[in-house]
N, CA, C and O atoms as a Maestro MAE file, in Angstrom:
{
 s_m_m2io_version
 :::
 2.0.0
}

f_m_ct {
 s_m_title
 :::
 protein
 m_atom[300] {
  # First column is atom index #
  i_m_mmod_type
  r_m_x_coord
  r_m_y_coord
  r_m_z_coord
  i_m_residue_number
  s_m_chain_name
  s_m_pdb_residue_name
  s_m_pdb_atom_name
  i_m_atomic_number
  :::
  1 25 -16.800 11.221 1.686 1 A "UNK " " N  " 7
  2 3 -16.970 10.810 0.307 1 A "UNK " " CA " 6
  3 2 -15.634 10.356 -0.304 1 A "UNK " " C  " 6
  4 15 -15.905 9.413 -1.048 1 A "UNK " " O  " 8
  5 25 -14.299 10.606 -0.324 2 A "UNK " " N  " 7
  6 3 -13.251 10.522 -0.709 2 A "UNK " " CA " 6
  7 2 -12.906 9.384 0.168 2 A "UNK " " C  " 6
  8 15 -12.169 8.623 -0.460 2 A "UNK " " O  " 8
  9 25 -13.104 9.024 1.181 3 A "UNK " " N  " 7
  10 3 -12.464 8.119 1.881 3 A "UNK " " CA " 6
  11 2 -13.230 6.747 0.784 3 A "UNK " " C  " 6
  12 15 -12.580 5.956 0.100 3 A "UNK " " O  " 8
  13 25 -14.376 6.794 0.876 4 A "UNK " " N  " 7
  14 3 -15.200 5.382 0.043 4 A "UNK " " CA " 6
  15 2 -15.102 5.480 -1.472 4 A "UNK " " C  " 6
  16 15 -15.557 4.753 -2.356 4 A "UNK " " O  " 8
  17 25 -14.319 6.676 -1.514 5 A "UNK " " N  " 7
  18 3 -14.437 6.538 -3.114 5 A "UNK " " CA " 6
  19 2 -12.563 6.099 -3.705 5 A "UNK " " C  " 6
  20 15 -12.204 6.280 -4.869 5 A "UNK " " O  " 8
  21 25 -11.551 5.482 -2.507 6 A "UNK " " N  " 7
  22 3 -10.968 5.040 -3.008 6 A "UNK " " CA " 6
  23 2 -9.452 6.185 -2.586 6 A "UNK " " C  " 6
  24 15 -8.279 5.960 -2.287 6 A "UNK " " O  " 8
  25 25 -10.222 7.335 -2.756 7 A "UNK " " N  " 7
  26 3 -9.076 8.939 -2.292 7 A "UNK " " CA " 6
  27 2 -8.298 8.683 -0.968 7 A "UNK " " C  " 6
  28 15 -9.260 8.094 -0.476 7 A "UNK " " O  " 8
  29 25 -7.834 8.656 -0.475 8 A "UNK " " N  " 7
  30 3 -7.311 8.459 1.116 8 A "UNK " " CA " 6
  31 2 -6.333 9.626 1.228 8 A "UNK " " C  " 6
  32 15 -5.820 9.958 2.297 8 A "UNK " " O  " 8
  33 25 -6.143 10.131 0.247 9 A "UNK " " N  " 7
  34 3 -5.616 11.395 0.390 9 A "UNK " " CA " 6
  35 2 -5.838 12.376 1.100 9 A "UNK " " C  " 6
  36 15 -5.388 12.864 2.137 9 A "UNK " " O  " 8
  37 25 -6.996 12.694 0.005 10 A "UNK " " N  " 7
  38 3 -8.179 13.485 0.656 10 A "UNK " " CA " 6
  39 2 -9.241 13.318 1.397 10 A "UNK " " C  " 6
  40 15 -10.315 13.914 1.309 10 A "UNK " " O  " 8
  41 25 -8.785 12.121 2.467 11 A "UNK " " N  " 7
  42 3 -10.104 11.732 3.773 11 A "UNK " " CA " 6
  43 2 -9.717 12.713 4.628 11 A "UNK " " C  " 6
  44 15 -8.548 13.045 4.820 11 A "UNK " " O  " 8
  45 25 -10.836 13.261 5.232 12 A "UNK " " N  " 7
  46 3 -10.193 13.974 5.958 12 A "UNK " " CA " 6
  47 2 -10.292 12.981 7.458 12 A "UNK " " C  " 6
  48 15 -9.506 13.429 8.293 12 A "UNK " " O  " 8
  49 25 -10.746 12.270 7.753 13 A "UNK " " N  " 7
  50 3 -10.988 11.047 8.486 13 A "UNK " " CA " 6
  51 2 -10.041 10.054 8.719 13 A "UNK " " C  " 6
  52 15 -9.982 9.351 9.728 13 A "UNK " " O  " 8
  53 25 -8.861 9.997 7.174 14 A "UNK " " N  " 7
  54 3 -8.069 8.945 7.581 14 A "UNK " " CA " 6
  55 2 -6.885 8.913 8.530 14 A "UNK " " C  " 6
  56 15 -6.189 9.926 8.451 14 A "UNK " " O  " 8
  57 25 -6.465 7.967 9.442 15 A "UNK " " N  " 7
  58 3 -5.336 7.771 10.183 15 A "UNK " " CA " 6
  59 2 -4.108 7.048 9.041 15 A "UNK " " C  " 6
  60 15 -3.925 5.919 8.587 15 A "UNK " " O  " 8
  61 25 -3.401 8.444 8.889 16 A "UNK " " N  " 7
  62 3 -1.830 7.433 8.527 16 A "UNK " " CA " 6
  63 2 -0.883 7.305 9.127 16 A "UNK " " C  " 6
  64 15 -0.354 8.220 9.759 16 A "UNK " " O  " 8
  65 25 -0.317 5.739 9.035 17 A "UNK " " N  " 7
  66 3 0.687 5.184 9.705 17 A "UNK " " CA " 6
  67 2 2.186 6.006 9.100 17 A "UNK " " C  " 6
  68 15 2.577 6.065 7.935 17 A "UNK " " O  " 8
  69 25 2.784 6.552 10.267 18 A "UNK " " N  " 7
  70 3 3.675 7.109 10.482 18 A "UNK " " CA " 6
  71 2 3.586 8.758 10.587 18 A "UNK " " C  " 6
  72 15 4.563 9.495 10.720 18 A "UNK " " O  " 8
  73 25 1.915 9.266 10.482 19 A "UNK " " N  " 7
  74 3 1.665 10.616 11.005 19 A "UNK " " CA " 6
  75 2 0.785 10.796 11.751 19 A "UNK " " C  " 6
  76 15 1.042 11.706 12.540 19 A "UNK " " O  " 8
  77 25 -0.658 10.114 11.952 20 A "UNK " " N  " 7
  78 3 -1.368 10.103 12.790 20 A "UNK " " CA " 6
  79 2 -1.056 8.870 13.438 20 A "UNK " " C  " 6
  80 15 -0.908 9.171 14.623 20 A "UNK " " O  " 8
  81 25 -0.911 7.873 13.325 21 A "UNK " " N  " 7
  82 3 -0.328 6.695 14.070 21 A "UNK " " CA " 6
  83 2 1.245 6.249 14.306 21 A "UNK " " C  " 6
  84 15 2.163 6.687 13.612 21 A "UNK " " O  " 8
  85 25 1.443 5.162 15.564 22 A "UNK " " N  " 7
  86 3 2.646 5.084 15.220 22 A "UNK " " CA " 6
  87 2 3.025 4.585 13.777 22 A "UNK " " C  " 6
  88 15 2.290 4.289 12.834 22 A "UNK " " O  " 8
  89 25 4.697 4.580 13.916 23 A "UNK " " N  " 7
  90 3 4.987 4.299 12.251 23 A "UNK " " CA " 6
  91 2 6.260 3.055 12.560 23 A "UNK " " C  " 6
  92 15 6.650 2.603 13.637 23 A "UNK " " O  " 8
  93 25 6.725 2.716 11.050 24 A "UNK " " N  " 7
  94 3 7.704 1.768 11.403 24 A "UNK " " CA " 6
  95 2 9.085 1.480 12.420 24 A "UNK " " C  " 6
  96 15 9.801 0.497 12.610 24 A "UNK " " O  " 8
  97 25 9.054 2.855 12.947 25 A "UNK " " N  " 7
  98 3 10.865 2.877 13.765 25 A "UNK " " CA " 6
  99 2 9.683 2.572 15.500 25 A "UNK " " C  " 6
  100 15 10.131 2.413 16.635 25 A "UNK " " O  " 8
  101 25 8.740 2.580 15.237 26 A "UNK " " N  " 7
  102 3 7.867 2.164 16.762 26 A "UNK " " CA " 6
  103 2 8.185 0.526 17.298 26 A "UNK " " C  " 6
  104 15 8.502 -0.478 16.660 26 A "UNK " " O  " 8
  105 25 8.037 0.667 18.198 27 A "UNK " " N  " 7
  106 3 8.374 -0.816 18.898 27 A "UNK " " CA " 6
  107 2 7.042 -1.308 18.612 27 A "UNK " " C  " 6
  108 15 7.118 -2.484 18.257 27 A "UNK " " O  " 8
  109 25 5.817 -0.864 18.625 28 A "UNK " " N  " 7
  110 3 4.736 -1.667 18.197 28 A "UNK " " CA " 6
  111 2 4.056 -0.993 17.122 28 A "UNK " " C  " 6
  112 15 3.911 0.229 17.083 28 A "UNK " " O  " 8
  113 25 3.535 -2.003 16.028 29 A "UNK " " N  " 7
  114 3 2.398 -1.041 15.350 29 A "UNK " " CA " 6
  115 2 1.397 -1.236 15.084 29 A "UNK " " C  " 6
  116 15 1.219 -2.450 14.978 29 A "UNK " " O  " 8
  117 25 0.125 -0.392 14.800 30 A "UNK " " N  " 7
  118 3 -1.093 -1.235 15.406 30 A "UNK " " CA " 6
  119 2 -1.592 -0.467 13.500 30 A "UNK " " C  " 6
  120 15 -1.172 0.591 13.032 30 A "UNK " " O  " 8
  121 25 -2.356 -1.255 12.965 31 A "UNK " " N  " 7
  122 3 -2.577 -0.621 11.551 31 A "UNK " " CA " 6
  123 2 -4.171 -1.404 11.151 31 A "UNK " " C  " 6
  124 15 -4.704 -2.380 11.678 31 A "UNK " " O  " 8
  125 25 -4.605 -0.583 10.085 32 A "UNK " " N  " 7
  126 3 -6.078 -1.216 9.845 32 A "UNK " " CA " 6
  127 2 -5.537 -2.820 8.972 32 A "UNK " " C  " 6
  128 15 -4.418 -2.999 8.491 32 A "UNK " " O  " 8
  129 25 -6.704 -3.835 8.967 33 A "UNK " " N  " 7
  130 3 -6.010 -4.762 8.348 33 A "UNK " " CA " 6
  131 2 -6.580 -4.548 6.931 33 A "UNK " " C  " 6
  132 15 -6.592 -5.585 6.267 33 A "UNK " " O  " 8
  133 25 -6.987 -3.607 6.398 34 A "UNK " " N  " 7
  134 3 -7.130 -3.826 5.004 34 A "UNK " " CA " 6
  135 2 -5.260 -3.312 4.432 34 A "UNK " " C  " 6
  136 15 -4.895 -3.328 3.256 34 A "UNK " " O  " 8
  137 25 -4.376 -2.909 5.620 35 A "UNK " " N  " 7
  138 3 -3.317 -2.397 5.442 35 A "UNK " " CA " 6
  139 2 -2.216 -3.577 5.172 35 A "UNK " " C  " 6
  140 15 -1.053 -3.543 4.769 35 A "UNK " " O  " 8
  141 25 -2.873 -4.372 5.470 36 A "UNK " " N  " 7
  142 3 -1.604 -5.652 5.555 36 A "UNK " " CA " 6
  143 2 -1.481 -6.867 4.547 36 A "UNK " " C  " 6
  144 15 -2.585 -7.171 4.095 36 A "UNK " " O  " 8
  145 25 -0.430 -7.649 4.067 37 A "UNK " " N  " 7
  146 3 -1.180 -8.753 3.584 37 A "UNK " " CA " 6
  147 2 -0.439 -9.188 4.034 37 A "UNK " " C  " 6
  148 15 0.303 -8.497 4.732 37 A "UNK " " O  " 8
  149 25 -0.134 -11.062 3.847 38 A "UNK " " N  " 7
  150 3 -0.076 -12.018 4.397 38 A "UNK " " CA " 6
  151 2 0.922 -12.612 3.441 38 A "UNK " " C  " 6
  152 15 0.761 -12.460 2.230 38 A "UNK " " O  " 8
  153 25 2.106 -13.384 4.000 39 A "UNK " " N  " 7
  154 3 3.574 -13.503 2.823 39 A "UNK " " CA " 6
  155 2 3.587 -14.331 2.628 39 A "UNK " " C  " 6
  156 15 3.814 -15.095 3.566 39 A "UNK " " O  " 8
  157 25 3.332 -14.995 1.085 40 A "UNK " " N  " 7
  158 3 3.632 -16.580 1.022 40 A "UNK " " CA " 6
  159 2 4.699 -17.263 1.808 40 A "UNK " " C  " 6
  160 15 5.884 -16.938 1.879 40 A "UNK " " O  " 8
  161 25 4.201 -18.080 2.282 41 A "UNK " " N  " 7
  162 3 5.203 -19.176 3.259 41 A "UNK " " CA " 6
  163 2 6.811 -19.316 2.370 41 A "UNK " " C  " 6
  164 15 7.867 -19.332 3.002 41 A "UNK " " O  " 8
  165 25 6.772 -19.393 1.125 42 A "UNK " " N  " 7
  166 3 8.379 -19.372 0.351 42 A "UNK " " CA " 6
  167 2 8.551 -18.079 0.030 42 A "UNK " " C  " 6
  168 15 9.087 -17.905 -1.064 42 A "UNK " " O  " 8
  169 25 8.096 -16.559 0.998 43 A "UNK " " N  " 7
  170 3 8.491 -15.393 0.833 43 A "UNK " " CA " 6
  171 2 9.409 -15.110 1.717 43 A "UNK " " C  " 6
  172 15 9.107 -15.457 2.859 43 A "UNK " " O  " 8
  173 25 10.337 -14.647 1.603 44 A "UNK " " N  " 7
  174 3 11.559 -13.856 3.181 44 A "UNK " " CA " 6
  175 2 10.984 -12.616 3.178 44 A "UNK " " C  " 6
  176 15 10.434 -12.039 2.240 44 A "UNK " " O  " 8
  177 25 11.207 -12.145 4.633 45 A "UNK " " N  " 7
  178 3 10.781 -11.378 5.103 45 A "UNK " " CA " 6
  179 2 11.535 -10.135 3.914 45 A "UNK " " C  " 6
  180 15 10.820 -9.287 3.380 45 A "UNK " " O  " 8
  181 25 12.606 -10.196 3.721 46 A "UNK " " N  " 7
  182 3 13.719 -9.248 3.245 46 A "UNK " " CA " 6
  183 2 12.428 -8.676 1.624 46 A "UNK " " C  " 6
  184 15 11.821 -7.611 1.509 46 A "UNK " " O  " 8
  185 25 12.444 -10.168 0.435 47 A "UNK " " N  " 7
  186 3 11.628 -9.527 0.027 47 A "UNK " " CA " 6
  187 2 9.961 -9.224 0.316 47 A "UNK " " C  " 6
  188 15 9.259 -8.665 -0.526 47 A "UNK " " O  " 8
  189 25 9.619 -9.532 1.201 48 A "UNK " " N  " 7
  190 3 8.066 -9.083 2.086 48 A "UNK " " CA " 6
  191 2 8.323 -7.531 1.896 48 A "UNK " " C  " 6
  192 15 7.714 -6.906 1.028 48 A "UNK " " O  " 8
  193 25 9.270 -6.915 2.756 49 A "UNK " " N  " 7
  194 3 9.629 -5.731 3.006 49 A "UNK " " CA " 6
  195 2 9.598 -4.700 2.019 49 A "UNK " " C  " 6
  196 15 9.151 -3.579 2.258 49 A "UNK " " O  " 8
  197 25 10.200 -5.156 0.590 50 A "UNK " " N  " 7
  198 3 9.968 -4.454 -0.291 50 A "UNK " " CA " 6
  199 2 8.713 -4.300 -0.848 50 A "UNK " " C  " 6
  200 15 8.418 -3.126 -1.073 50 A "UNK " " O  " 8
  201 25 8.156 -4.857 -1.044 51 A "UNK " " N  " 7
  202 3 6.802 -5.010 -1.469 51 A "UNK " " CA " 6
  203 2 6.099 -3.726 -2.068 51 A "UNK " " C  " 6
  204 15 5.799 -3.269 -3.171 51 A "UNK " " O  " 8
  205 25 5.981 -3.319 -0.410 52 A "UNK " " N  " 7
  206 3 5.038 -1.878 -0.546 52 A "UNK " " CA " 6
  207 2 5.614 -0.969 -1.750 52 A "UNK " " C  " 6
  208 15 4.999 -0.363 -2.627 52 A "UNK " " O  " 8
  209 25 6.950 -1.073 -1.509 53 A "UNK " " N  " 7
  210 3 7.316 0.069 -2.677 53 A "UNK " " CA " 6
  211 2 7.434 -0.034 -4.226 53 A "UNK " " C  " 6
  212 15 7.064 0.747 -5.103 53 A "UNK " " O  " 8
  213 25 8.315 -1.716 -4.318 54 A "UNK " " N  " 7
  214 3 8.053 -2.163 -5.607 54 A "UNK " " CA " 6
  215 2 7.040 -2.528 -5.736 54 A "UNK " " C  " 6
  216 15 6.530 -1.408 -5.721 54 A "UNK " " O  " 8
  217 25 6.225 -3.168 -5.860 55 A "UNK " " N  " 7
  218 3 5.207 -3.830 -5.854 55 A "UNK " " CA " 6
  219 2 3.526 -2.704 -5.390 55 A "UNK " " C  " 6
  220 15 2.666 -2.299 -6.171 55 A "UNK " " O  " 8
  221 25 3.582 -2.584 -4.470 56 A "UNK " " N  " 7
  222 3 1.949 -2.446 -4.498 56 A "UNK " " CA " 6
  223 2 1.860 -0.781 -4.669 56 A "UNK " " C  " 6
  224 15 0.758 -0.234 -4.725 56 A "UNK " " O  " 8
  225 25 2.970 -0.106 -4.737 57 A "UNK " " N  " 7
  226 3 2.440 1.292 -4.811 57 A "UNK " " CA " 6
  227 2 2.402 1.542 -6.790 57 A "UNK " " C  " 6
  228 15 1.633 2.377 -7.265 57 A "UNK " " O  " 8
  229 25 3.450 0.582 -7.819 58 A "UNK " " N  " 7
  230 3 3.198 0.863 -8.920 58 A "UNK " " CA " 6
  231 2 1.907 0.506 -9.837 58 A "UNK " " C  " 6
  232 15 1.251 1.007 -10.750 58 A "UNK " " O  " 8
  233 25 1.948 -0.807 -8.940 59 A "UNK " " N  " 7
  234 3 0.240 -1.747 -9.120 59 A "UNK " " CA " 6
  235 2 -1.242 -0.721 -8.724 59 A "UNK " " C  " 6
  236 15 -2.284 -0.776 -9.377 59 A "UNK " " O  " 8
  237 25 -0.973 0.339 -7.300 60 A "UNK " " N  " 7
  238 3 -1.619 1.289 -7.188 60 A "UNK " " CA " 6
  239 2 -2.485 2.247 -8.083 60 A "UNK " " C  " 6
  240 15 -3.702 2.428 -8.123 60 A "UNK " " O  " 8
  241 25 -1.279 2.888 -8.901 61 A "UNK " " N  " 7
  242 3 -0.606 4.233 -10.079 61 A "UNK " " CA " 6
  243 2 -1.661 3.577 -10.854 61 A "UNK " " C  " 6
  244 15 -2.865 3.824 -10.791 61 A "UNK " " O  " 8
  245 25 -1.059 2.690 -11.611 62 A "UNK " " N  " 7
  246 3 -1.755 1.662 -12.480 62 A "UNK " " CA " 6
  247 2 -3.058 1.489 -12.661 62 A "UNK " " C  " 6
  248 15 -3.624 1.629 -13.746 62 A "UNK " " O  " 8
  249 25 -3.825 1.041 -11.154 63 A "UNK " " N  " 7
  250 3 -5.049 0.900 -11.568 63 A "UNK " " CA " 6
  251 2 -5.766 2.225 -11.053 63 A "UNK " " C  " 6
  252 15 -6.934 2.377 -11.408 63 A "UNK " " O  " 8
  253 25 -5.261 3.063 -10.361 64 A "UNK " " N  " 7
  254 3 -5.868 4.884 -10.282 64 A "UNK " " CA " 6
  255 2 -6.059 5.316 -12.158 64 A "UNK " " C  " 6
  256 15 -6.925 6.035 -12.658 64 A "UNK " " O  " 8
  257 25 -5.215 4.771 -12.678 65 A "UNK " " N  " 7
  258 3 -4.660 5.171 -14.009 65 A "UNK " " CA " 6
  259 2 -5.357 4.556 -15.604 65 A "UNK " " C  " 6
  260 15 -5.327 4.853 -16.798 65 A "UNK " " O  " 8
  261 25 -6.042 3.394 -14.575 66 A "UNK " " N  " 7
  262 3 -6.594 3.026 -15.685 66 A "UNK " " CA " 6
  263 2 -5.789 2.481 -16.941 66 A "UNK " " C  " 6
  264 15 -5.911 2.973 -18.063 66 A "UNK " " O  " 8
  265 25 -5.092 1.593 -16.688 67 A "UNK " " N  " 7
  266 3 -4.004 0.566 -17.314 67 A "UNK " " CA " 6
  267 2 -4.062 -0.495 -16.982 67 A "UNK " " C  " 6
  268 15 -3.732 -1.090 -15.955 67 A "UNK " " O  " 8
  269 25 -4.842 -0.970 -18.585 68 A "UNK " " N  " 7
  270 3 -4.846 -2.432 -18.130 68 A "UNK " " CA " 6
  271 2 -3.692 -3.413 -18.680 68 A "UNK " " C  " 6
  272 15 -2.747 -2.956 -19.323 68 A "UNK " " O  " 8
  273 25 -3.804 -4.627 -18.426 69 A "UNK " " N  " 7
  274 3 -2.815 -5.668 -18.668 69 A "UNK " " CA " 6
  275 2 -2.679 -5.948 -20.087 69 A "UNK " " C  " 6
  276 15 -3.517 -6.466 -20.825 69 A "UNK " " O  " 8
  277 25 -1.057 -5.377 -20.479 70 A "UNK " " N  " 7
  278 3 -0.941 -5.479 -22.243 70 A "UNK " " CA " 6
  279 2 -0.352 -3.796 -22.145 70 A "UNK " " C  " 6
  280 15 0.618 -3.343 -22.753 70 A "UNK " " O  " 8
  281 25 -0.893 -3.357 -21.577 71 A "UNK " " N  " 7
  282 3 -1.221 -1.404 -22.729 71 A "UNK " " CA " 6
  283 2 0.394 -0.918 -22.739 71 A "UNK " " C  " 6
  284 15 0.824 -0.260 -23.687 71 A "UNK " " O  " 8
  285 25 1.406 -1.368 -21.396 72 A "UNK " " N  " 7
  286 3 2.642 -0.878 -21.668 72 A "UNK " " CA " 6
  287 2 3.203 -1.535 -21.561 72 A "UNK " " C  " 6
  288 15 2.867 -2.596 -21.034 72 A "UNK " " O  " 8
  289 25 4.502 -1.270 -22.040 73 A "UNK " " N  " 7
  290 3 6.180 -2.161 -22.784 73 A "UNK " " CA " 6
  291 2 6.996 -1.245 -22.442 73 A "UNK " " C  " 6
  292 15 7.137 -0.026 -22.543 73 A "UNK " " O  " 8
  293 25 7.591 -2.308 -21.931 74 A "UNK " " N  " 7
  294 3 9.642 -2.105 -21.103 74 A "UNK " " CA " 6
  295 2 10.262 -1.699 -22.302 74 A "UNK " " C  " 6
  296 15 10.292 -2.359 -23.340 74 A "UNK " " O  " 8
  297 25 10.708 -0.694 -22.135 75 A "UNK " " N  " 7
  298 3 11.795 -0.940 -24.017 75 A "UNK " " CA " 6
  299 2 12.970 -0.236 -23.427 75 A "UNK " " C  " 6
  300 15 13.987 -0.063 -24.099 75 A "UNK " " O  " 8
  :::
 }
 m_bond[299] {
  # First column is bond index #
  i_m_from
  i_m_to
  i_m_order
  :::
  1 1 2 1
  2 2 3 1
  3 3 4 2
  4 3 5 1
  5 5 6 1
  6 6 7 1
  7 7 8 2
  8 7 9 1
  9 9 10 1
  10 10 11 1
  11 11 12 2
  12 11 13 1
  13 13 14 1
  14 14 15 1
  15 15 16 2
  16 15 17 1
  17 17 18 1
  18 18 19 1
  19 19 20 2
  20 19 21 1
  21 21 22 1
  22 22 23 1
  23 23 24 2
  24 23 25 1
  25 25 26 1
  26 26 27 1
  27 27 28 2
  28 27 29 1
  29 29 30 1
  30 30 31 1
  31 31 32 2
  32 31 33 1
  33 33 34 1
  34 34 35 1
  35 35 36 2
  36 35 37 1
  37 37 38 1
  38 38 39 1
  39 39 40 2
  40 39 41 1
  41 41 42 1
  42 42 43 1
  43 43 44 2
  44 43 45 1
  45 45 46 1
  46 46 47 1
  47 47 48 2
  48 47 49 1
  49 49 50 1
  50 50 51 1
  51 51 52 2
  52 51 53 1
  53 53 54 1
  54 54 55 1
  55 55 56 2
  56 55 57 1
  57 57 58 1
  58 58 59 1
  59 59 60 2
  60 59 61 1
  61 61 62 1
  62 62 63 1
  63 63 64 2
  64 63 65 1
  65 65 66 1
  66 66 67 1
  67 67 68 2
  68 67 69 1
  69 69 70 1
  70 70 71 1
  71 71 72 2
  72 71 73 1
  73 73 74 1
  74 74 75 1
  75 75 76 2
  76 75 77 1
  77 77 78 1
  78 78 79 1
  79 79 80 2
  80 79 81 1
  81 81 82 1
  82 82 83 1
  83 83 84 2
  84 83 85 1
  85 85 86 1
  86 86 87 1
  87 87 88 2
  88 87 89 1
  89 89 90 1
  90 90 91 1
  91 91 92 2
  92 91 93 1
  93 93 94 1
  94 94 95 1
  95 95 96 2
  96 95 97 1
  97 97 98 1
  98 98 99 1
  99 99 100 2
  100 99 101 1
  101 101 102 1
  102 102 103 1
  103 103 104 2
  104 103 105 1
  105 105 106 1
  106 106 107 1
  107 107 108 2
  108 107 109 1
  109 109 110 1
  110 110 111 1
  111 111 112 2
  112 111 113 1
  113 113 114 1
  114 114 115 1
  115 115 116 2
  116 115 117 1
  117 117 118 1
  118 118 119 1
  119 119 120 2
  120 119 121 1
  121 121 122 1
  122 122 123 1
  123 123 124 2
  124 123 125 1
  125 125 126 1
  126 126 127 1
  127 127 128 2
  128 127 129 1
  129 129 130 1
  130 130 131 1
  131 131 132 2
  132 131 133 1
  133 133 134 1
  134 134 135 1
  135 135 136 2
  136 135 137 1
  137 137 138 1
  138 138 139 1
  139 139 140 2
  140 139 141 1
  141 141 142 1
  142 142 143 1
  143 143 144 2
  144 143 145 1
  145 145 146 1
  146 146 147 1
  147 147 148 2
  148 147 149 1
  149 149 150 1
  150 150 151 1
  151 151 152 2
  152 151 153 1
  153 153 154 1
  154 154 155 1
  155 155 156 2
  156 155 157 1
  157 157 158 1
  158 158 159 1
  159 159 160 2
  160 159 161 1
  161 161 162 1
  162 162 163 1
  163 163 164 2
  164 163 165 1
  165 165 166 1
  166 166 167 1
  167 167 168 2
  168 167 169 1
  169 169 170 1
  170 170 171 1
  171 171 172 2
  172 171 173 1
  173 173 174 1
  174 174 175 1
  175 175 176 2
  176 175 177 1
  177 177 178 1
  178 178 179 1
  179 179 180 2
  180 179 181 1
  181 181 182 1
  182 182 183 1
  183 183 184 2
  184 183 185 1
  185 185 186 1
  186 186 187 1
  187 187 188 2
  188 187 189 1
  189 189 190 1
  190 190 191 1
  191 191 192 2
  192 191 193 1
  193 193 194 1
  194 194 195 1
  195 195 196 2
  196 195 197 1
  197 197 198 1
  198 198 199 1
  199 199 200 2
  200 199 201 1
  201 201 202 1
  202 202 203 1
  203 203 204 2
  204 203 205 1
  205 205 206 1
  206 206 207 1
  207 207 208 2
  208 207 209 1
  209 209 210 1
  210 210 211 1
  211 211 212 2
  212 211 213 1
  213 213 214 1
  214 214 215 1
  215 215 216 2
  216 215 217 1
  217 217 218 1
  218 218 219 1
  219 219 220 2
  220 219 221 1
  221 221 222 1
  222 222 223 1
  223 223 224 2
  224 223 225 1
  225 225 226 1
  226 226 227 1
  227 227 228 2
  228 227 229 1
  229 229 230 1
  230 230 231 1
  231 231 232 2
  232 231 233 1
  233 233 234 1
  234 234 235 1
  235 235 236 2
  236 235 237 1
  237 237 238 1
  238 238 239 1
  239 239 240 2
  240 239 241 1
  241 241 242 1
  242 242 243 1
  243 243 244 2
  244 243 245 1
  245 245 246 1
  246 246 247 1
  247 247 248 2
  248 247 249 1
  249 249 250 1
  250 250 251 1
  251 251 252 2
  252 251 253 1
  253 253 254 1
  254 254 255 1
  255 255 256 2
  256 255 257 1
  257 257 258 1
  258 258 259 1
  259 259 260 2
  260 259 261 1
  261 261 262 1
  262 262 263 1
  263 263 264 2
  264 263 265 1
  265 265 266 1
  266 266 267 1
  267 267 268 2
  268 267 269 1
  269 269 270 1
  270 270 271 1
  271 271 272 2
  272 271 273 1
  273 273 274 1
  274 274 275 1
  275 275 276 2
  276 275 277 1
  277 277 278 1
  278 278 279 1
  279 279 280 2
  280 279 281 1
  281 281 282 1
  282 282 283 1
  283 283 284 2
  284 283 285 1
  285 285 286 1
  286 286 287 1
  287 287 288 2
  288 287 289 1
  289 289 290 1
  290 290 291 1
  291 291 292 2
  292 291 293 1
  293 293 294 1
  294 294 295 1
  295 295 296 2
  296 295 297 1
  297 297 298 1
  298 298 299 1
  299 299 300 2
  :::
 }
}
């Protein structure tokens, strides 16, 4: 139930990359593809890389959180 409801926390089912699977210091890595995306052609790898952390884990928070576009300000 937690796995389809979005939780991956609490799957008890899920494989995560870098504890149940290999992880990034692996010579290969094999990952689900809902795990991946695809880098605009005028992206470098350098910022690709960041991504996960800037980018898709605050965008994550956000919509777990129920914040929509407008509600907060940088000050």
């Amino acid at each position: 139930m937690y796995c389809l409801a979005g939780k991956e926390n609490l799957c008890k089912s899920a494989k995560l990359v870098g504890f149940d699977l290999n992880g990034t210091f692996a010579e290969y890595v094999a990952v689900p593809e809902y795990n991946v995306i695809k880098l605009p052609d005028n992206m470098s790898y350098e910022y690709g890389a960041i991504s996960g952390c800037g980018v898709v884990t605050p965008y994550h928070a956000a919509k777990i959180g129920g914040i929509l576009k407008g509600e907060l300000s940088v000050q």
